[in-house]
N, CA, C and O atoms as a GROMACS GRO file, in nm:
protein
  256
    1UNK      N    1   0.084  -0.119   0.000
    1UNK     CA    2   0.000   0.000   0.000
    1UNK      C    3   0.089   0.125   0.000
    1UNK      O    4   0.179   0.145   0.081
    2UNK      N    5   0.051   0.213  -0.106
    2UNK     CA    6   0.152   0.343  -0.092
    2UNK      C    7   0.074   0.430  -0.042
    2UNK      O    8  -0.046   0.451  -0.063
    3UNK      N    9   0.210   0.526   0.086
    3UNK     CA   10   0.151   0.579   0.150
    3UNK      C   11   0.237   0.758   0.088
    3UNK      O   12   0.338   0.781   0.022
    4UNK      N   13   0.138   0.846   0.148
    4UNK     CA   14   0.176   0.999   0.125
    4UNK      C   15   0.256   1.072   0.218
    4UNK      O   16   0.209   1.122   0.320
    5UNK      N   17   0.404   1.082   0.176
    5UNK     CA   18   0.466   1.174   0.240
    5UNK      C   19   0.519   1.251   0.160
    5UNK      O   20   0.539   1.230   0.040
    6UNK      N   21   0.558   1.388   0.248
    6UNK     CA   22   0.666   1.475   0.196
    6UNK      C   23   0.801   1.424   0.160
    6UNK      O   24   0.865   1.355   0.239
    7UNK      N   25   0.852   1.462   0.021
    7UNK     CA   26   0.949   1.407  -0.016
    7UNK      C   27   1.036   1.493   0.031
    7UNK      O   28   1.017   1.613   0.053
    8UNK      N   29   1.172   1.403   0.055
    8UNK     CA   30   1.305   1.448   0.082
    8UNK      C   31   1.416   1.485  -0.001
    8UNK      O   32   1.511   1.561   0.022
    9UNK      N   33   1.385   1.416  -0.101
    9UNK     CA   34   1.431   1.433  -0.240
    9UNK      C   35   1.404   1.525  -0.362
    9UNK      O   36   1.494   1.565  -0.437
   10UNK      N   37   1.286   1.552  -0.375
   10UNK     CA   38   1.213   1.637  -0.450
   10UNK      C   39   1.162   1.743  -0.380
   10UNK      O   40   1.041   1.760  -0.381
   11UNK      N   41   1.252   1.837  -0.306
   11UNK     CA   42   1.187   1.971  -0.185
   11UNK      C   43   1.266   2.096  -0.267
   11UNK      O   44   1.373   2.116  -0.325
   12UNK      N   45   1.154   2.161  -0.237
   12UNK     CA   46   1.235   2.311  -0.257
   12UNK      C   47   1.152   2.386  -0.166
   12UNK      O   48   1.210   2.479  -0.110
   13UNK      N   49   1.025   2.367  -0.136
   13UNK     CA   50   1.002   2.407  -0.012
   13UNK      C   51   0.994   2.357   0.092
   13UNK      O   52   1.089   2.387   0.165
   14UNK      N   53   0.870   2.244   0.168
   14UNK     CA   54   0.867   2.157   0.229
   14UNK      C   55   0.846   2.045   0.148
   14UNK      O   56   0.785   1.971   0.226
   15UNK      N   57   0.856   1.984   0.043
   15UNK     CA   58   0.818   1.876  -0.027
   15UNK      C   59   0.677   1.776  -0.029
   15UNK      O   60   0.652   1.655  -0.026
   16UNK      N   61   0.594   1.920  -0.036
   16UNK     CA   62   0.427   1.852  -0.047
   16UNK      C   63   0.435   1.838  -0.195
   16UNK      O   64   0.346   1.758  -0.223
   17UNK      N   65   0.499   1.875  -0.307
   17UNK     CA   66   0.450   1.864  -0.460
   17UNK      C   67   0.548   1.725  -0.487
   17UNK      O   68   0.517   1.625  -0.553
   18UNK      N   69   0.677   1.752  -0.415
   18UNK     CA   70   0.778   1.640  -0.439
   18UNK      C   71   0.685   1.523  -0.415
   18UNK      O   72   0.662   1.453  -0.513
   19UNK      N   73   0.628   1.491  -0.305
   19UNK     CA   74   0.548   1.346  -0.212
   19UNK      C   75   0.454   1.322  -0.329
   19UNK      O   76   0.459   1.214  -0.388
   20UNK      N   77   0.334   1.456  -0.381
   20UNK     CA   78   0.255   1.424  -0.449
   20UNK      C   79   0.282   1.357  -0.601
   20UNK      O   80   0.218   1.274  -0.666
   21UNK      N   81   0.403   1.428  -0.626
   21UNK     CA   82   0.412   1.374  -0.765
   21UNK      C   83   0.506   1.196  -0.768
   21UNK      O   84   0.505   1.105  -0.852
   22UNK      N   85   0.574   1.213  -0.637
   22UNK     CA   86   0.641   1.040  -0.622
   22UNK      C   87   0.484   0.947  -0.595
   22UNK      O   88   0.469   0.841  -0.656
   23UNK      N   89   0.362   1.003  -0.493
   23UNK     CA   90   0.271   0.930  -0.497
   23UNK      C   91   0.203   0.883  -0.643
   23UNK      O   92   0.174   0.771  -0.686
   24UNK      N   93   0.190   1.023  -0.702
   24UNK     CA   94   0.070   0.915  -0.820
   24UNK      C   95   0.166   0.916  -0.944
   24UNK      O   96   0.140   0.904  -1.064
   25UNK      N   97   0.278   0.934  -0.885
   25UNK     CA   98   0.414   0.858  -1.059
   25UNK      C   99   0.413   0.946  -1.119
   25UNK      O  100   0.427   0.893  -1.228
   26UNK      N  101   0.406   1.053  -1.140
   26UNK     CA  102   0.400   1.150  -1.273
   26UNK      C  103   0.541   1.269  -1.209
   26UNK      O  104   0.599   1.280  -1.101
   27UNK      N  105   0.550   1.336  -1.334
   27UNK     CA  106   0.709   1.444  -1.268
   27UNK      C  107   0.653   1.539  -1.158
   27UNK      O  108   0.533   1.564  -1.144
   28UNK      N  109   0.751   1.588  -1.084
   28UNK     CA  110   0.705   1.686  -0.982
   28UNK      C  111   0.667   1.809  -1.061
   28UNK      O  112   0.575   1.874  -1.012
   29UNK      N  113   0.736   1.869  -1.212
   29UNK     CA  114   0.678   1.933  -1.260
   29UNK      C  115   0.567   1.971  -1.255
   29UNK      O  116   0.538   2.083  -1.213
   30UNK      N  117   0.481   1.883  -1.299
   30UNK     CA  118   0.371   1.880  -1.390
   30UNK      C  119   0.296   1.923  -1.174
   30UNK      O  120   0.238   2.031  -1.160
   31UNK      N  121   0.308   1.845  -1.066
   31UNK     CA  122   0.227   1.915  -0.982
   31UNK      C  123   0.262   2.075  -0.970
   31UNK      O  124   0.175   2.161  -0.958
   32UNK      N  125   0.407   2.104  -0.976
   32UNK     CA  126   0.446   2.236  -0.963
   32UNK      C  127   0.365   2.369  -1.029
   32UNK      O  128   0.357   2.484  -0.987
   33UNK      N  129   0.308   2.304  -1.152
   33UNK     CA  130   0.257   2.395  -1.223
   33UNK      C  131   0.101   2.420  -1.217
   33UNK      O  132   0.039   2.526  -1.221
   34UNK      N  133   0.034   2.229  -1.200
   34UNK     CA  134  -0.074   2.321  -1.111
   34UNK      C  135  -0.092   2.365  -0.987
   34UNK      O  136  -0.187   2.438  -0.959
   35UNK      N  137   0.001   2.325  -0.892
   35UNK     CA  138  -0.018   2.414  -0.770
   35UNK      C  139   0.007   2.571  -0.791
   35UNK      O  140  -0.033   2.652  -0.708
   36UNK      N  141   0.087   2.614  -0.923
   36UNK     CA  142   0.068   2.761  -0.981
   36UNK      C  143  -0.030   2.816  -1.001
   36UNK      O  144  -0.076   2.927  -0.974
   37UNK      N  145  -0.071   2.701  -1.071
   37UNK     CA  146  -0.170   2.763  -1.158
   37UNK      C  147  -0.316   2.754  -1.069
   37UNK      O  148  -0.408   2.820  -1.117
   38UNK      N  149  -0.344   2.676  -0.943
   38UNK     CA  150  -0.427   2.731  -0.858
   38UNK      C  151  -0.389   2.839  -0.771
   38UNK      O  152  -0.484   2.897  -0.718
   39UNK      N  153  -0.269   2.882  -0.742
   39UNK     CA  154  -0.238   2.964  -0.659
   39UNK      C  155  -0.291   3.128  -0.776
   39UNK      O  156  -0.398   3.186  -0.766
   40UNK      N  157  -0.180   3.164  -0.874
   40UNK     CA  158  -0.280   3.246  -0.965
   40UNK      C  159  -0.395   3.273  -0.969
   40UNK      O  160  -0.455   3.364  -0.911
   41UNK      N  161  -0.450   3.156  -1.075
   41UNK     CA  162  -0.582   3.181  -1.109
   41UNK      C  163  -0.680   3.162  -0.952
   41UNK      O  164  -0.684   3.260  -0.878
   42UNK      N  165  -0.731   3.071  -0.922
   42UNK     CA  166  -0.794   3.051  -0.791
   42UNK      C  167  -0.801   3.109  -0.693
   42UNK      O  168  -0.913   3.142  -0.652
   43UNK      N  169  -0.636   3.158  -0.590
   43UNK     CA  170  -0.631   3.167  -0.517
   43UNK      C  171  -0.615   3.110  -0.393
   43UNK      O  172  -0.579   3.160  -0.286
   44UNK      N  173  -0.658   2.967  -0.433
   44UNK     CA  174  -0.648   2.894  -0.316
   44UNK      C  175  -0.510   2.780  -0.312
   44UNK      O  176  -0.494   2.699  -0.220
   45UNK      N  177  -0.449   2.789  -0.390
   45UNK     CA  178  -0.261   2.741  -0.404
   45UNK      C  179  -0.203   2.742  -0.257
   45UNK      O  180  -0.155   2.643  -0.202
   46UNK      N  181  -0.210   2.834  -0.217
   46UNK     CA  182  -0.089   2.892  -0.120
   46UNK      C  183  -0.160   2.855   0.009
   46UNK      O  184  -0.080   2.828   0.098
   47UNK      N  185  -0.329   2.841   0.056
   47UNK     CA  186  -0.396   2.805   0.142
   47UNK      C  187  -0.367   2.669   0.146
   47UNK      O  188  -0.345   2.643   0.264
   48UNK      N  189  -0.356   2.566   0.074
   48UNK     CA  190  -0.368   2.413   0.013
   48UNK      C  191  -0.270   2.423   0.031
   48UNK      O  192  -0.294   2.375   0.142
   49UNK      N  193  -0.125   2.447   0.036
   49UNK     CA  194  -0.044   2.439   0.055
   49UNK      C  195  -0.002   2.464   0.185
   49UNK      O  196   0.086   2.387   0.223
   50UNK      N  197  -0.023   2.514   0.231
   50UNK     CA  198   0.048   2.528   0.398
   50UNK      C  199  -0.046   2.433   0.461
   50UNK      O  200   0.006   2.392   0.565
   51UNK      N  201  -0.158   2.382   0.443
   51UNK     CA  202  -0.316   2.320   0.504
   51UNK      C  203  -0.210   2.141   0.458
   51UNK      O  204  -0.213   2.046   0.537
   52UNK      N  205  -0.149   2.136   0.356
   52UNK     CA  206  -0.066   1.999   0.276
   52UNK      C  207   0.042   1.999   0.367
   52UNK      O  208   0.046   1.895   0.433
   53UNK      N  209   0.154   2.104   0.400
   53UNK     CA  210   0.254   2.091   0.463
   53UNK      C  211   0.260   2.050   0.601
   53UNK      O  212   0.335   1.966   0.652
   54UNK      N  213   0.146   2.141   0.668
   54UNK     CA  214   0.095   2.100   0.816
   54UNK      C  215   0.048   1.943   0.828
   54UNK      O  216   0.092   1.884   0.927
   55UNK      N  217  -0.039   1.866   0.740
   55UNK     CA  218  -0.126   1.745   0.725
   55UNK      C  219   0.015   1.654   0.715
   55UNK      O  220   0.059   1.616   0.823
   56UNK      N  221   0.076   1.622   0.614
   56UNK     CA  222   0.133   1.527   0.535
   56UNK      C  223   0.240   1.542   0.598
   56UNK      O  224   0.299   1.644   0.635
   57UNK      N  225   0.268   1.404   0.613
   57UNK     CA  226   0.387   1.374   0.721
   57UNK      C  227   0.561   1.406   0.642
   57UNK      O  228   0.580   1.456   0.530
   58UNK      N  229   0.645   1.368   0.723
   58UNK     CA  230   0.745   1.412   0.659
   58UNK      C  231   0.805   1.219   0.613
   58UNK      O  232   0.761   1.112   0.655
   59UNK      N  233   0.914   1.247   0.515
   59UNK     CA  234   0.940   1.048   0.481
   59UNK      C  235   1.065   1.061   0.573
   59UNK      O  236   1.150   1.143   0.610
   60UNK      N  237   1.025   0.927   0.588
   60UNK     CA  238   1.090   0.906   0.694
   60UNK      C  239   1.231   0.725   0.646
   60UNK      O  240   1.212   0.610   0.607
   61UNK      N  241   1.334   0.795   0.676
   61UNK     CA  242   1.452   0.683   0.577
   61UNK      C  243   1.406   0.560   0.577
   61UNK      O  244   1.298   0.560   0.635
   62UNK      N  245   1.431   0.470   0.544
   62UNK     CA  246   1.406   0.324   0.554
   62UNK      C  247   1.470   0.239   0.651
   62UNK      O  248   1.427   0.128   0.681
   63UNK      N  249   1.556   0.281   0.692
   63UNK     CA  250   1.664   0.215   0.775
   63UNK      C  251   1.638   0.281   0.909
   63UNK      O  252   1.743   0.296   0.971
   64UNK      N  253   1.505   0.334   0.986
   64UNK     CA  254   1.450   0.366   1.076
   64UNK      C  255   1.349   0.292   1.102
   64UNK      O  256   1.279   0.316   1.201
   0.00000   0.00000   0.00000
């Protein structure tokens, strides 16, 4: 079962887009740009985002 964390690997901020895009396989790009493109247009990007960073755990090594 795959589970959702913040990636450690894919961060440039806290790694909620990194986690999302290792969860459903696709490039971190492609979340990067719509979390833009809701933050822009919508408005609600940057809310969803700190509401994602607070929720979603951080990954945690394997060898723990």
């Amino acid at each position: 079962m795959k589970k959702l964390y913040k990636s450690s690997s894919q961060k440039m901020i806290s790694g909620v887009c990194g986690g999302l895009a290792e969860y459903f396989g696709i490039e971190v790009t492609i979340i990067r740009l719509i979390w833009a493109g809701l933050t822009l247009f919508a408005g609600s990007g940057i809310l969803l985002y700190i509401i994602a960073a607070i929720i979603i755990p951080k990954e945690t090594p394997e060898w723990e």
